[in-house]
One Martini backbone bead per residue (centre of mass of N, CA, C, O) as a GRO file, in nm:
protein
  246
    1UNK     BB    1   0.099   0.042   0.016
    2UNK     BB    2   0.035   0.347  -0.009
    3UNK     BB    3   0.175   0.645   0.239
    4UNK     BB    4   0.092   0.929   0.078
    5UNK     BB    5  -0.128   0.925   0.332
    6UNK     BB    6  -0.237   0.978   0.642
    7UNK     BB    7  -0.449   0.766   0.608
    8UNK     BB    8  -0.498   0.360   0.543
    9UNK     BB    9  -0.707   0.166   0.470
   10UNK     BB   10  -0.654  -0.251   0.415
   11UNK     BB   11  -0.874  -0.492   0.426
   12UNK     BB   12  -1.085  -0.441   0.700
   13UNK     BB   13  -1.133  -0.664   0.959
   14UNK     BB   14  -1.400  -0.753   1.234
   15UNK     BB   15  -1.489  -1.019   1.454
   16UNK     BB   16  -1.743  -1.103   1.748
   17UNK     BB   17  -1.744  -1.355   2.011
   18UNK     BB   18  -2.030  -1.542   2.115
   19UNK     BB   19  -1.966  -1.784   2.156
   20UNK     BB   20  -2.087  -1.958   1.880
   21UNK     BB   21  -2.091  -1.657   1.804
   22UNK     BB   22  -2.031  -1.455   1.497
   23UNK     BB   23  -1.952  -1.104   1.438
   24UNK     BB   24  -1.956  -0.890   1.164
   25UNK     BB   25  -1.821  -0.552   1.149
   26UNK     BB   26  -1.592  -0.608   0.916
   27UNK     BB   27  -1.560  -0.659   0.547
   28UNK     BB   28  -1.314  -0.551   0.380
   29UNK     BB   29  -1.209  -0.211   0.459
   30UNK     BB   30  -1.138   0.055   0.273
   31UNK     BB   31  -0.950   0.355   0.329
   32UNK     BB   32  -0.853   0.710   0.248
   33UNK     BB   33  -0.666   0.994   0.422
   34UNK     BB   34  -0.584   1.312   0.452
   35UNK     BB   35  -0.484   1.611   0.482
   36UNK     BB   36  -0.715   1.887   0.603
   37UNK     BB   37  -0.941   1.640   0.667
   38UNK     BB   38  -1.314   1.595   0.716
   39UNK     BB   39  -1.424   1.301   0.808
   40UNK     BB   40  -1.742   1.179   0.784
   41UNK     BB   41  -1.915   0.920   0.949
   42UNK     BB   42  -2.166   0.711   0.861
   43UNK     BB   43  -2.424   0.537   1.107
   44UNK     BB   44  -2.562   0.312   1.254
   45UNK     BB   45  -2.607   0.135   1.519
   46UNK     BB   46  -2.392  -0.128   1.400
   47UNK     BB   47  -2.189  -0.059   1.154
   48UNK     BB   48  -1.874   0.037   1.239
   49UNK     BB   49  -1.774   0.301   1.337
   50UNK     BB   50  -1.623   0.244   1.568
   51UNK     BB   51  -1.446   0.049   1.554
   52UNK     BB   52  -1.275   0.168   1.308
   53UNK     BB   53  -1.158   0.401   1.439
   54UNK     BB   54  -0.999   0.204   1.673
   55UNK     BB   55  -0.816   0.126   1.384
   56UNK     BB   56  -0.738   0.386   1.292
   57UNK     BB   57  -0.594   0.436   1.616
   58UNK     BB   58  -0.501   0.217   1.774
   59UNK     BB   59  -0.660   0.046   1.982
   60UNK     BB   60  -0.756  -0.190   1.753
   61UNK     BB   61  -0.725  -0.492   1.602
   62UNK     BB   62  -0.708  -0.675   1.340
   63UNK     BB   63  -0.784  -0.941   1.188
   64UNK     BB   64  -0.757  -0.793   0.902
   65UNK     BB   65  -0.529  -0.622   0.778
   66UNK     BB   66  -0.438  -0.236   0.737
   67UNK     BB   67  -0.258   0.038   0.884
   68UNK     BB   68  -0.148   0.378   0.784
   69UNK     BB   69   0.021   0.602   0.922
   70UNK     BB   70   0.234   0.830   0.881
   71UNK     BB   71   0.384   0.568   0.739
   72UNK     BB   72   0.296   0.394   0.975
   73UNK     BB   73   0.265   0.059   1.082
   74UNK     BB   74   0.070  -0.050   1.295
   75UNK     BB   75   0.061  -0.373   1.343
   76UNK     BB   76   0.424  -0.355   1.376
   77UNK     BB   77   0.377  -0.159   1.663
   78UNK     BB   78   0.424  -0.203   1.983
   79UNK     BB   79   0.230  -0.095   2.260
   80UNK     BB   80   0.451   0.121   2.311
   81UNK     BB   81   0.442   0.252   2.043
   82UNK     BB   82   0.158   0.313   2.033
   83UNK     BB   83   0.132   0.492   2.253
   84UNK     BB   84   0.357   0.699   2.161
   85UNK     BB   85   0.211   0.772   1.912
   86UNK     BB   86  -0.072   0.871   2.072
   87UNK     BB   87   0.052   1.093   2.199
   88UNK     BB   88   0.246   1.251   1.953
   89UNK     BB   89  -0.041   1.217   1.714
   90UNK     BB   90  -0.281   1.203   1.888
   91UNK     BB   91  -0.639   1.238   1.895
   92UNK     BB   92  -0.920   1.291   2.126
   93UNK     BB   93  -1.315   1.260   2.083
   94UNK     BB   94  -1.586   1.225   2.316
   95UNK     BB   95  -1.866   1.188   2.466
   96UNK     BB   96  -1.820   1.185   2.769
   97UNK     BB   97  -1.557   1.405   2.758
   98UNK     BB   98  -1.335   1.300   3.017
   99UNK     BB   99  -1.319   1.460   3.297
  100UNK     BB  100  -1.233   1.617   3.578
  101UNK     BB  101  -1.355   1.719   3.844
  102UNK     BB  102  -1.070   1.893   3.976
  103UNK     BB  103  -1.046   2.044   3.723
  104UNK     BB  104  -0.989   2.285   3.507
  105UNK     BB  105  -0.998   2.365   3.170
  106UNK     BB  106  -0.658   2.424   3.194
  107UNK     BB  107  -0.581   2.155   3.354
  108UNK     BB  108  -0.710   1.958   3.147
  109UNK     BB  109  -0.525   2.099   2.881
  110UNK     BB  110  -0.233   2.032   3.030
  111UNK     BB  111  -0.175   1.707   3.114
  112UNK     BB  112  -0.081   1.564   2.850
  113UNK     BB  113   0.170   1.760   2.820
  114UNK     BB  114   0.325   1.642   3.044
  115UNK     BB  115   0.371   1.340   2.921
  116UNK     BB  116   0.546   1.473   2.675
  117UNK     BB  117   0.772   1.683   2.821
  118UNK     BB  118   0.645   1.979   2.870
  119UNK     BB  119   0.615   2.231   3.054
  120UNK     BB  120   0.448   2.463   3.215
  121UNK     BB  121   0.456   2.728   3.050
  122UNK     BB  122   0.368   2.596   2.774
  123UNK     BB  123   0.137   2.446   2.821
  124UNK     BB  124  -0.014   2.716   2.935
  125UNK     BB  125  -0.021   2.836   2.682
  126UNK     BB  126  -0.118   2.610   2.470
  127UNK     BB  127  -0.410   2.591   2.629
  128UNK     BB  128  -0.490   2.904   2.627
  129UNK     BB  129  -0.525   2.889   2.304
  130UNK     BB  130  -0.718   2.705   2.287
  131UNK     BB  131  -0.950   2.773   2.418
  132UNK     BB  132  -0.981   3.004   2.256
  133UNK     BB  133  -1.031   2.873   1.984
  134UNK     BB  134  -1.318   2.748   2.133
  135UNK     BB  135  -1.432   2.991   2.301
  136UNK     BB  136  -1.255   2.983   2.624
  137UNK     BB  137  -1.135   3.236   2.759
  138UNK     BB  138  -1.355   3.305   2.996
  139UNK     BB  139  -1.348   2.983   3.135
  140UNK     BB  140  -1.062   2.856   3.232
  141UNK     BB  141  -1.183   2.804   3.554
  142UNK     BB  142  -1.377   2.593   3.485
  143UNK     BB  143  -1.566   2.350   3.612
  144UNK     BB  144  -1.754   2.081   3.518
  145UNK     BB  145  -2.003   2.187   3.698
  146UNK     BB  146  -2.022   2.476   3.549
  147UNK     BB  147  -2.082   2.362   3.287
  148UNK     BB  148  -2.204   2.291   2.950
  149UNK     BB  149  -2.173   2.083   2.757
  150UNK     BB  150  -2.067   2.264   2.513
  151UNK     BB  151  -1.801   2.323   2.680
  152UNK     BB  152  -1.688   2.050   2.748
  153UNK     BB  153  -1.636   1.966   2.440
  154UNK     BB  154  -1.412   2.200   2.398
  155UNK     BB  155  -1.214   2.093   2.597
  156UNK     BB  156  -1.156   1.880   2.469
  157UNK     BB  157  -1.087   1.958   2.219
  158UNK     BB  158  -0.851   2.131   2.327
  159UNK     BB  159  -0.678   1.907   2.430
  160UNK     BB  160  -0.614   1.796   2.167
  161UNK     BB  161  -0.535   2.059   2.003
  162UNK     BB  162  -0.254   2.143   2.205
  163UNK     BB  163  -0.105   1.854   2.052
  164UNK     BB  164  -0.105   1.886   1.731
  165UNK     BB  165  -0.220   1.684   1.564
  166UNK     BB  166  -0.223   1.476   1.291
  167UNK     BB  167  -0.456   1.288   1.455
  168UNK     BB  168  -0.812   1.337   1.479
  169UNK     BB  169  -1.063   1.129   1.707
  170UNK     BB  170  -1.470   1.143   1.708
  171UNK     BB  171  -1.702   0.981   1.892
  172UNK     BB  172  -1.974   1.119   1.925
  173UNK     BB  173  -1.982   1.464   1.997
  174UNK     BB  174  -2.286   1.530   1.983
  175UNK     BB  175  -2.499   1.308   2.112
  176UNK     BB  176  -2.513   1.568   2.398
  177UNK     BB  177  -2.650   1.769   2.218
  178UNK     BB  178  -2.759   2.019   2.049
  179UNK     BB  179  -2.751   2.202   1.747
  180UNK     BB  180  -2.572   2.387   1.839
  181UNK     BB  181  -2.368   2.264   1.970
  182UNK     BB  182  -2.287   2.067   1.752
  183UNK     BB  183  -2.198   2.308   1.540
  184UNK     BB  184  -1.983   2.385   1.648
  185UNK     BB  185  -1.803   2.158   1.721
  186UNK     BB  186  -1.834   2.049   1.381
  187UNK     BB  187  -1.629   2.357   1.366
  188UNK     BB  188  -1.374   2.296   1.508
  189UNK     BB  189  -1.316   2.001   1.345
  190UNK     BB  190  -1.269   2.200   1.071
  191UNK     BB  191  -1.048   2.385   1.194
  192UNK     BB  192  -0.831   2.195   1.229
  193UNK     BB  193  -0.782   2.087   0.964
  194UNK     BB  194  -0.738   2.362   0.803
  195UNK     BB  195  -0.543   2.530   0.979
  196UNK     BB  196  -0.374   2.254   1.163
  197UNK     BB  197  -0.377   2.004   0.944
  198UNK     BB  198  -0.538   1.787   1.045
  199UNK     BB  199  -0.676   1.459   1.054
  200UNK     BB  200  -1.023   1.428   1.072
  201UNK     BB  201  -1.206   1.185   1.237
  202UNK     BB  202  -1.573   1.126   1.217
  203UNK     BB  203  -1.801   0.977   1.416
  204UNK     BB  204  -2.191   0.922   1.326
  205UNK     BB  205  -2.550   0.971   1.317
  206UNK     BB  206  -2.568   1.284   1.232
  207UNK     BB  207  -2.655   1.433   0.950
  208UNK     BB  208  -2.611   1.736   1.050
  209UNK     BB  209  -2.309   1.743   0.985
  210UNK     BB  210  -2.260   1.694   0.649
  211UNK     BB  211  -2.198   2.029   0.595
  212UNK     BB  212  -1.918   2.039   0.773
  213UNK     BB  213  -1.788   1.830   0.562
  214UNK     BB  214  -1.581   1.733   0.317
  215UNK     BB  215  -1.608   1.399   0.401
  216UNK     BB  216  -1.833   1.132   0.316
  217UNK     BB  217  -1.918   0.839   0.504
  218UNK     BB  218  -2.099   0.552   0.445
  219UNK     BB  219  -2.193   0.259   0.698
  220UNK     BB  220  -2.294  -0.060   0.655
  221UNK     BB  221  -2.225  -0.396   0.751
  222UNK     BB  222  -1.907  -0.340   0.716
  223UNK     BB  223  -1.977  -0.117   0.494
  224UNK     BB  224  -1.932   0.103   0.191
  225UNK     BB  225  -2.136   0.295   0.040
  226UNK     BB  226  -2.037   0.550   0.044
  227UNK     BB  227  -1.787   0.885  -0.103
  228UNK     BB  228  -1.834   1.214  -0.035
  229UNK     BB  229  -1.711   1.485  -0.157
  230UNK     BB  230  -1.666   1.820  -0.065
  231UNK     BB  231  -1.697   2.153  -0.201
  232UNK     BB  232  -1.487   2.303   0.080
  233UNK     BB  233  -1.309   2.616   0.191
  234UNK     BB  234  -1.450   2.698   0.420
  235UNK     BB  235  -1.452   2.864   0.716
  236UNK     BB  236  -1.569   2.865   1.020
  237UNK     BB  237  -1.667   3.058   1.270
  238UNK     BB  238  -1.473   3.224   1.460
  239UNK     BB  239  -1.206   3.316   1.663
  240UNK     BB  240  -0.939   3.424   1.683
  241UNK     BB  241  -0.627   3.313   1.585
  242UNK     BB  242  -0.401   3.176   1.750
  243UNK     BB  243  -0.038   3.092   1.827
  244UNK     BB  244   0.073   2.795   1.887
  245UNK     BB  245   0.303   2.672   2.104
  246UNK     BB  246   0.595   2.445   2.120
   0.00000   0.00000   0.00000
C-alpha cells in the first residue's frame, strides 16, 4: 500500500465472537484519509463506524488488513510504541467528555501535555491558546460541573487540539449536544483540519453534520455504501485564531 496518504486502511477485517456466535462487524473495508481533511463516517448503532475509529487509531487490532497512519504501519508496532504513537501524533474526542471533575478547563488541557515532556510555562500557554480557540478564553477557570454540555465538549477539543495532533478522531463528539452547540463543536473539528493541518475522522449518526464535513463517507454492516467529496474550503466561523506555542 502507498504511504503518501495521512492515514490508510487496506482490506480491514473484524469479528467478535459471543460463544459459538460470531458477528462480523467489518468485512474487508479500505479507506483513505488526507492532510487537513474532515470526514465524517455515518453509519446507524451497529454499523462498525466506532469499531473503525478504534483501528483507524491504533486502539483495536484488526483480524485482517492493515492500517497505515503517517508512514508508519499500526500492525507493526509494540504496545509501547503504540502508546507513544498515539501520545504525540493523534488527538482523541469522546462523547462522554472525559474530564477530571476537580480540575479547572485549563488544567484538563495542559495534563496531556505533561505526558509529552512539555514544561509547565509551555503547556500553559499552549492550553490557553487552544481554549481560546474553541471560544472559552473567558471560561478558563471553571470546573466540569460549572460548564455546560457543549462548553465540556469544546475543553475536550481544546486538550486535542493543545497536542497539535497529526491525526484527531472523534466518537460521537455531538451525540449529548443540541444543534446549536453540536454546530459549534463540529465547525471547531473542521477548523483543526484547516487551520492546523490535522486529518480529523469523525464517527457519528447525525445527519446534520454532513454539511459541516469535506468528505462524508456511510457504512452499513461494514461495508462502505458511499464516499462523497464536498467542495468546500470556507472555514466555519470562529474567534480570532491564536498561535499555538511549540
Amino acid at each position: 500500500m502507498a504511504t503518501t496518504h495521512a492515514l490508510a486502511a487496506d482490506g480491514i477485517a473484524k469479528a467478535y465472537s459471543t460463544g459459538k456466535i460470531q458477528t462480523r462487524v467489518l468485512d474487508g473495508l479500505s479507506i483513505a484519509l488526507e492532510e487537513r481533511e474532515l470526514a465524517l463516517v455515518l453509519g446507524p448503532s451497529g454499523s462498525g463506524k466506532s469499531t473503525l475509529l478504534a483501528i483507524l487509531s491504533g486502539l483495536l487490532r484488526p483480524d485482517r488488513g492493515h492500517v497505515v497512519a503517517l508512514g508508519e504501519e499500526l500492525g507493526k508496532m509494540s504496545p509501547p510504541q503504540l502508546e507513544r504513537f498515539r501520545l504525540h501524533h493523534t488527538g482523541f474526542v469522546f462523547q462522554g467528555f472525559n474530564l477530571f471533575p476537580a480540575l479547572t478547563a485549563v488544567e484538563q488541557v495542559m495534563l496531556p501535555l505533561g505526558y509529552m515532556g512539555i514544561d509547565t510555562r509551555n503547556a500553559q500557554n499552549r492550553a490557553l491558546a487552544a481554549l481560546e480557540e474553541v471560544g472559552l478564553g473567558s471560561r478558563v477557570h471553571l470546573r466540569p460541573l460549572e460548564m455546560s454540555g457543549g462548553e465540556k465538549q469544546r475543553v475536550a477539543i481544546a486538550r486535542a487540539l493543545a497536542k497539535k495532533p497529526q491525526l484527531l478522531f472523534a466518537d460521537e463528539p455531538t451525540s449529548a449536544l443540541d444543534s446549536v452547540n453540536g454546530k459549534i463543536v463540529i465547525d471547531s473539528l473542521h477548523r483543526i483540519a484547516r487551520v492546523f493541518g490535522a486529518t480529523v475522522v469523525c464517527v457519528s449518526h447525525d445527519h446534520r453534520l454532513a454539511a459541516s464535513a469535506d468528505r462524508v463517507i456511510t457504512i452499513a454492516d461494514g461495508l462502505i455504501l458511499s464516499d462523497i467529496v464536498r467542495s468546500n474550503d470556507a472555514l466555519p466561523p470562529s474567534v480570532t485564531l491564536p498561535e499555538l506555542s511549540t
